[in-house]
C-alpha positions as CSV (number, residue, x, y, z in Angstrom):
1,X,8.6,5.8,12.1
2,X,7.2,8.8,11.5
3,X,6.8,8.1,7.6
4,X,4.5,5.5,8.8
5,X,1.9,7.1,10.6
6,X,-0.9,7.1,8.3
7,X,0.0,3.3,8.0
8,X,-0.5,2.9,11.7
9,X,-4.2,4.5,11.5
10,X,-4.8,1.3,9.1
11,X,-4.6,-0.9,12.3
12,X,-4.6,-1.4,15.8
13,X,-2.0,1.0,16.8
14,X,-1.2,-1.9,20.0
15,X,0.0,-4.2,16.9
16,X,2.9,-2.2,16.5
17,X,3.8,-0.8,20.1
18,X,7.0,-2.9,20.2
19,X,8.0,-1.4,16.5
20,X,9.0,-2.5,13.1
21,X,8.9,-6.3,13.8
22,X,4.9,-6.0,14.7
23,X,4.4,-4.1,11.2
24,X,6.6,-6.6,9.4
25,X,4.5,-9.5,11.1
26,X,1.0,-7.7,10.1
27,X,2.0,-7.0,7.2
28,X,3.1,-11.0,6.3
29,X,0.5,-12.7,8.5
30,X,-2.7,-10.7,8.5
31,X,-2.3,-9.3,5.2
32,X,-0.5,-12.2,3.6
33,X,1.8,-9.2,1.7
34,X,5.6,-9.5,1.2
35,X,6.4,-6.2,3.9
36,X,8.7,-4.7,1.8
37,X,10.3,-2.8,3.9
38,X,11.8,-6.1,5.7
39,X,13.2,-8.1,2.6
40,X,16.9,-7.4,2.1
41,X,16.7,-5.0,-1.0
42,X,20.0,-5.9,-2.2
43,X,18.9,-9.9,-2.3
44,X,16.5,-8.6,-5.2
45,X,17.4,-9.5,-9.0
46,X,17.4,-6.4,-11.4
47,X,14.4,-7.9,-12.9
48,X,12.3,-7.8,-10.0
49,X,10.0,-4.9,-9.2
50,X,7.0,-4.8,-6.2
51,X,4.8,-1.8,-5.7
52,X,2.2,-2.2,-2.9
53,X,-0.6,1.2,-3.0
54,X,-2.5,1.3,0.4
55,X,-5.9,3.3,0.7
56,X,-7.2,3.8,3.6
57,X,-10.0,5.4,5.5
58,X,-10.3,5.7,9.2
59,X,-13.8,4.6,9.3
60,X,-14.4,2.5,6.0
61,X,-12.3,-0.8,4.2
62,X,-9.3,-0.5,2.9
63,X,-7.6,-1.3,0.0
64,X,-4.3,-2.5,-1.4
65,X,-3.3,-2.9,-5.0
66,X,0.1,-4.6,-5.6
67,X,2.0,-4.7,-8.8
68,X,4.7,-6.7,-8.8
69,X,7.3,-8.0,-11.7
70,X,9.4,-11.3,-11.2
71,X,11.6,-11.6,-14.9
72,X,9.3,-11.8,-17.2
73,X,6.1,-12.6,-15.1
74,X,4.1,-9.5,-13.9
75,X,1.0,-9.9,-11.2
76,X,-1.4,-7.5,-10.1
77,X,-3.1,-8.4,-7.0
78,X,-6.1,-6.1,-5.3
79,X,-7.4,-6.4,-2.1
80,X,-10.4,-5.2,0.4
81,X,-9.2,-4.9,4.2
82,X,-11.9,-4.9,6.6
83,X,-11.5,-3.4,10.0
84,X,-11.5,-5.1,13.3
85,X,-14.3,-4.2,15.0
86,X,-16.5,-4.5,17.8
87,X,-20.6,-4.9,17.8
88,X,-22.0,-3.4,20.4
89,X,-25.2,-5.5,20.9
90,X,-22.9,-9.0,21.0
91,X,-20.0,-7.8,22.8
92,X,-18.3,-9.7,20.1
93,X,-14.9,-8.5,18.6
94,X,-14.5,-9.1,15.1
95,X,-10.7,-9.5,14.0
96,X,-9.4,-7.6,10.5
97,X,-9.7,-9.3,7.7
98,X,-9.0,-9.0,3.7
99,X,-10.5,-10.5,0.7
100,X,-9.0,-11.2,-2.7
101,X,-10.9,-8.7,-5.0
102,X,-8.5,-9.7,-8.1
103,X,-5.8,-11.7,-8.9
104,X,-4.6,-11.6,-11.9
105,X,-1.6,-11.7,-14.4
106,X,-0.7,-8.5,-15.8
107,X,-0.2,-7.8,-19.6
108,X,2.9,-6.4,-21.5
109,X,0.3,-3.3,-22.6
110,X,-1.0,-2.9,-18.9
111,X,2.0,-2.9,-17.4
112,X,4.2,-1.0,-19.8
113,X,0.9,1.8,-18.6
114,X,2.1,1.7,-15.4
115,X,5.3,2.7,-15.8
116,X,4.9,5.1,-18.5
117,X,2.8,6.6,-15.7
118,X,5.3,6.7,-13.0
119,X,7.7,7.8,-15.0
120,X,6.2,10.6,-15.9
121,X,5.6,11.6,-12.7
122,X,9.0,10.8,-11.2
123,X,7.6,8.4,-9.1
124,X,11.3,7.2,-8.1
125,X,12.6,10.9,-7.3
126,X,10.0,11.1,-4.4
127,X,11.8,9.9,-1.8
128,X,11.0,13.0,0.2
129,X,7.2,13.1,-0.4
130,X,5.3,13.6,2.7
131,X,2.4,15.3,2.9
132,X,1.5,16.9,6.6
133,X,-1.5,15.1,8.5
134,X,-4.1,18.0,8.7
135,X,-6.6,15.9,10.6
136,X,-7.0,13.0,12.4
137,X,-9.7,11.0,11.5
138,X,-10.2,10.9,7.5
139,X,-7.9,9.3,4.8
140,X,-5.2,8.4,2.5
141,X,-2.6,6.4,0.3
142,X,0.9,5.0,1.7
143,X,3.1,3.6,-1.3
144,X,6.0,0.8,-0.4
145,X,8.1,-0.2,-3.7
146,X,11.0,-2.2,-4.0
147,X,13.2,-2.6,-6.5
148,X,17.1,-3.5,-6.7
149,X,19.0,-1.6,-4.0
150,X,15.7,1.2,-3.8
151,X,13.1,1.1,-1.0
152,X,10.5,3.6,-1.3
153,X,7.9,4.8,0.8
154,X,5.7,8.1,0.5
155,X,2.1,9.0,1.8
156,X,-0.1,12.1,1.1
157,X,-0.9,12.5,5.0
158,X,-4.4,12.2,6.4
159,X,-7.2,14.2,4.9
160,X,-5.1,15.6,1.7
161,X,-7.0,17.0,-0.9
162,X,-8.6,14.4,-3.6
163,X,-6.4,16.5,-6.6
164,X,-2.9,15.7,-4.5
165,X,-0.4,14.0,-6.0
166,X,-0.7,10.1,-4.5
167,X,-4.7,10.5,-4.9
168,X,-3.9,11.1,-8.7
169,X,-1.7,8.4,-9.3
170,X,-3.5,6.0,-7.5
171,X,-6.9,6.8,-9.9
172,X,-4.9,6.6,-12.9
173,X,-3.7,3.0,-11.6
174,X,-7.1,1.7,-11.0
175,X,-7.7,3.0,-15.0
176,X,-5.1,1.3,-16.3
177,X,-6.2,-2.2,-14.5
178,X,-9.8,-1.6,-14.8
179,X,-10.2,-1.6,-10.7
């Protein structure tokens, strides 16, 4: 659980007070993703790949980019995910919510980019990448990938510098799909 901290500052931490099932169930009903860290890894085909990249800020949207791979067919899906909130002069209570930013297929060039790219940085070797919260209130990026028999999940933290690793990685993916 405690790999998924700055994933918890995403949301209302009373979604997932009775533990993974609540994150599993945000992840698939509010955020309409595949929570990858519920599908049976070993169910996967050897051609099948899903990367999911969250940003978030404490305060402002956040964003997810997911790459995925099925065979031959690769998708790249980005989206914007707003913040429940409360206004103050209504007493209203505004749920979260996410938009669609792109949707798109994914081309040989683009994604061969991609992995070039997290090859080169070992991507797969960093199963013990955590970087140390050193605040409370600021920001980050929290990775899931899946791929045969491999579940992955790293974060930079909260407030990491904007040369770390995950904050690189993540630029250089918004590059490569013109985000």
């Amino acid at each position: 659980m405690k790999k998924l901290i700055p994933f918890l500052l995403l949301v209302s931490s009373s979604l997932f007070s009775q533990g993974n099932d609540n994150l599993c169930d945000y992840i698939s009903n509010q955020l309409k993703e595949k929570p990858l860290e519920c599908i049976d890894k070993s169910k996967l085909k050897t051609t099948e790949e899903i990367y999911q990249f969250f940003k978030w800020s404490a305060f402002k949207q956040d964003y997810l980019i997911r790459v995925e791979k099925k065979g031959n067919i690769k998708n790249l899906v980005v989206k914007k995910i707003n913040k429940s909130s409360y206004n103050q002069n209504t007493g209203e209570y505004i749920p979260s919510r996410f938009e669609i930013l792109k949707k798109r297929k994914i081309t040989n060039v683009e994604f061969d980019k991609f992995m070039t790219l997290l090859e080169k940085h070992n991507f797969w070797q960093k199963d013990n990448y955590h970087v140390e919260s050193i605040c409370t209130d600021g920001g980050g990026i929290l990775v899931f990938a899946l791929k045969k028999d491999h579940f992955l999940t790293i974060s930079n933290g909260n407030c990491s510098p904007s040369n770390e690793y995950l904050y690189y990685i993540y630029q250089q993916i918004s590059d490569i799909f013109k985000l």
